[in-house]
Every structure is written in C-alpha cells, then in structure tokens.
KEKE-3310 file (N, C-alpha, C; in steps of 0.2 Angstrom, whole numbers, plus 5000, padded with zeros to 4 digits):
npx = (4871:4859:4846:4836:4824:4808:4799:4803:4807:4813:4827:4840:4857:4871:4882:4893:4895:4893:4907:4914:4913:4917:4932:4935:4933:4942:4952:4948:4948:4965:4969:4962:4968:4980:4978:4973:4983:4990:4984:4986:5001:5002:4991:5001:5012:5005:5002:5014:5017:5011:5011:5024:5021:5014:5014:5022:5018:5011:5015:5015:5003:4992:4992:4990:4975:4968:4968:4959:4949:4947:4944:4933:4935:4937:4935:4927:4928:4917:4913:4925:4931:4922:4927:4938:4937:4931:4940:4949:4943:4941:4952:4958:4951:4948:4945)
npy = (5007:4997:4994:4980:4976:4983:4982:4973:4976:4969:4966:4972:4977:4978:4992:4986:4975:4978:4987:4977:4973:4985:4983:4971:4975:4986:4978:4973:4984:4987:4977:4979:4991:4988:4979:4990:4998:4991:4988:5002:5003:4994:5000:5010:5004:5001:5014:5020:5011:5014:5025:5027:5020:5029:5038:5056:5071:5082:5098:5110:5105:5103:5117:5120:5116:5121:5135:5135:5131:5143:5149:5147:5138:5125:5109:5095:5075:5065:5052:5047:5049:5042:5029:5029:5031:5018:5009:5011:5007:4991:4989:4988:4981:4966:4950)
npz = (5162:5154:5145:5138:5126:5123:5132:5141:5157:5166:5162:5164:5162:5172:5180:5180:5173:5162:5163:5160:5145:5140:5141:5137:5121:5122:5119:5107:5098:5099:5092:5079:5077:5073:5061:5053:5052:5043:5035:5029:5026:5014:5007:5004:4997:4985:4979:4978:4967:4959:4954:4950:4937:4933:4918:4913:4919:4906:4907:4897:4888:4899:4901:4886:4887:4898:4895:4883:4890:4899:4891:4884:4871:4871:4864:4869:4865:4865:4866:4862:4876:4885:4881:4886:4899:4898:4894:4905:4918:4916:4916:4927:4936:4943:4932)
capx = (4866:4858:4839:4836:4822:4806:4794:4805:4811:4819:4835:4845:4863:4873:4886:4899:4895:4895:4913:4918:4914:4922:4938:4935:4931:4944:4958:4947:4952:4971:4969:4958:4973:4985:4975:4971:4992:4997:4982:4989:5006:4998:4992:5005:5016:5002:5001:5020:5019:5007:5014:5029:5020:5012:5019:5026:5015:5015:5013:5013:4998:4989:4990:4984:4970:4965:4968:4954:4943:4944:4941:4928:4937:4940:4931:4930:4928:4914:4918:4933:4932:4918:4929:4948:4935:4928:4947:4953:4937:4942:4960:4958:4945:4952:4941)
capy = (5003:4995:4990:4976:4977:4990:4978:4969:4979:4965:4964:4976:4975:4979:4994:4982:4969:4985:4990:4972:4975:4991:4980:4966:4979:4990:4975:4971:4989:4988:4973:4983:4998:4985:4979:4995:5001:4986:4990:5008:5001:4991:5006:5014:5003:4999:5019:5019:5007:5014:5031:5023:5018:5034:5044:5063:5077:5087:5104:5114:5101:5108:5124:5124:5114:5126:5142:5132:5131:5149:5154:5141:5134:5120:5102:5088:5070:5065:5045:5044:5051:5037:5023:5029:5027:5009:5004:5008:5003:4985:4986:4987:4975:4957:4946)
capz = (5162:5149:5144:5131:5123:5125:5136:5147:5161:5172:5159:5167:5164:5178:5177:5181:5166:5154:5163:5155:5139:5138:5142:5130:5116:5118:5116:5099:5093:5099:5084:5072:5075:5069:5055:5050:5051:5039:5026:5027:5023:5008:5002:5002:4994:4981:4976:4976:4963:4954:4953:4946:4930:4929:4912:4916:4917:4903:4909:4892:4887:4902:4901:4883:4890:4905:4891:4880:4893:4900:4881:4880:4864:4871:4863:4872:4860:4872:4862:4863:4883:4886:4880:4888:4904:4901:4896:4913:4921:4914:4916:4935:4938:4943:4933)
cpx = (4862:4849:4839:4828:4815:4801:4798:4808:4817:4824:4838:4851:4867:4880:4894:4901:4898:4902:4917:4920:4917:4930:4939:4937:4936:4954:4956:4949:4960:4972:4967:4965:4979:4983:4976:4981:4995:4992:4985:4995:5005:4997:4997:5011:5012:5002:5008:5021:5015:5008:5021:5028:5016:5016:5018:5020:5017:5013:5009:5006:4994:4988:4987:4978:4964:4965:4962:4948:4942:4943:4934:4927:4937:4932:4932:4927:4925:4914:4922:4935:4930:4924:4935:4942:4933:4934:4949:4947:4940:4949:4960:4954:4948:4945:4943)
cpy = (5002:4991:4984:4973:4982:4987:4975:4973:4975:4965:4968:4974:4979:4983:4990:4978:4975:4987:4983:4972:4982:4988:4976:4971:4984:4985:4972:4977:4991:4982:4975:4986:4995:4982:4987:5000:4997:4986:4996:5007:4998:4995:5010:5011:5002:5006:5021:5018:5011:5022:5032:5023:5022:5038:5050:5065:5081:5095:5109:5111:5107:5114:5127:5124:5119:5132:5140:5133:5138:5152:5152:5139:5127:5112:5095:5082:5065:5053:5044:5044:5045:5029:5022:5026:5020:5008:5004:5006:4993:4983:4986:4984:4970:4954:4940)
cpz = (5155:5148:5137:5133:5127:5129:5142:5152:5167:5169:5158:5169:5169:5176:5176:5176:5160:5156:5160:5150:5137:5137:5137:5124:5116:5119:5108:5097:5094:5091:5080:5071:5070:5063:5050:5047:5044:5033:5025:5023:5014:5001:4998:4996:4985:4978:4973:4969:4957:4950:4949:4939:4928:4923:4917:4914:4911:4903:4902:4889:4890:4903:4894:4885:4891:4900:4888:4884:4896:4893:4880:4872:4863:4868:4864:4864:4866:4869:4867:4874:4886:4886:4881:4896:4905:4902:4901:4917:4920:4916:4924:4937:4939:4941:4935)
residu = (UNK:UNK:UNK:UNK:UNK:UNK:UNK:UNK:UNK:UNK:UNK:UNK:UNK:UNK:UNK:UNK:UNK:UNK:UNK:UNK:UNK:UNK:UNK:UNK:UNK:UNK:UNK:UNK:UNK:UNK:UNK:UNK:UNK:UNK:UNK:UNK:UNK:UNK:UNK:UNK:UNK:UNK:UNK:UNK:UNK:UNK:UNK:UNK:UNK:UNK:UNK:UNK:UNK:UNK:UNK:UNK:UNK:UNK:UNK:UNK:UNK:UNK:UNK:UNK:UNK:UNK:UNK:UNK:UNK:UNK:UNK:UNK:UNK:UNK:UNK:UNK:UNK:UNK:UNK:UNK:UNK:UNK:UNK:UNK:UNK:UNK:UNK:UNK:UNK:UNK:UNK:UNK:UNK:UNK:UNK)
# end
C-alpha cells in the first residue's frame, strides 16, 4: 500500500497495482543485468589492453624503494612527482 503525498489520504494505491509494478520493474532489471554484463566485458577487455602496454615490474627497484622508506632515506622529488601525475591526468582525458 502506498500514500502519495502527506495531506491527501484518498490516494491509496491498491496492493494489486503495487503487485504490477513489482512485475514491470523487475523485466527493467533483467535489462539493467544485461547492460551491466556487457559493460563488465568492456571492461575487461579495456584493462586487458591496458595491462598489455604496461612496462615490467621491476622488483629490485622496489625493494630498494620499500628499504628506503623503512630507513626513512628515502626522498621523494615532490616536482617531478606532481607533473608524472598531471601527464597522465592529460593523457587519459579525451579532449
């Protein structure tokens, strides 16, 4: 049962109209689920790709790194860090 709005008491939906809507509403999320399957695909294949054109880990890197920073030797080049971030900010934007 349903009220619409806080004054009016005569617009009382009837459970039968509300057992429609249940019906309508749940063939609009068999087409969401579909939608939502073939963005996942999309994804997937767009990480795919993207994981492709990543360079190789370089483990010995990281672990001077990570030895750096539990010594707290380590100096970041807070520049240089700023402006690796805008260029990929810019290279993944579709102007």
């Amino acid at each position: 049962m349903r009220i619409n709005g806080p004054n009016n008491r005569s617009k009382i939906s009837s459970p039968r109209s509300a057992g429609k809507k249940r019906q309508s509403s749940s063939a609009s999320s068999a087409s969401n689920a579909q939608v939502q399957v073939a963005d996942a695909t999309a994804l997937r294949e767009k990480a795919q790709v993207m994981l492709a054109d990543m360079p190789e880990v370089r483990m010995e890197r990281i672990e001077e790194i990570r030895s750096a920073l539990e010594k707290g030797e380590y100096k970041a080049d807070s520049a240089k860090i700023a402006a690796h971030i805008i260029a990929n900010a810019l290279s993944e934007r579709s102007w």
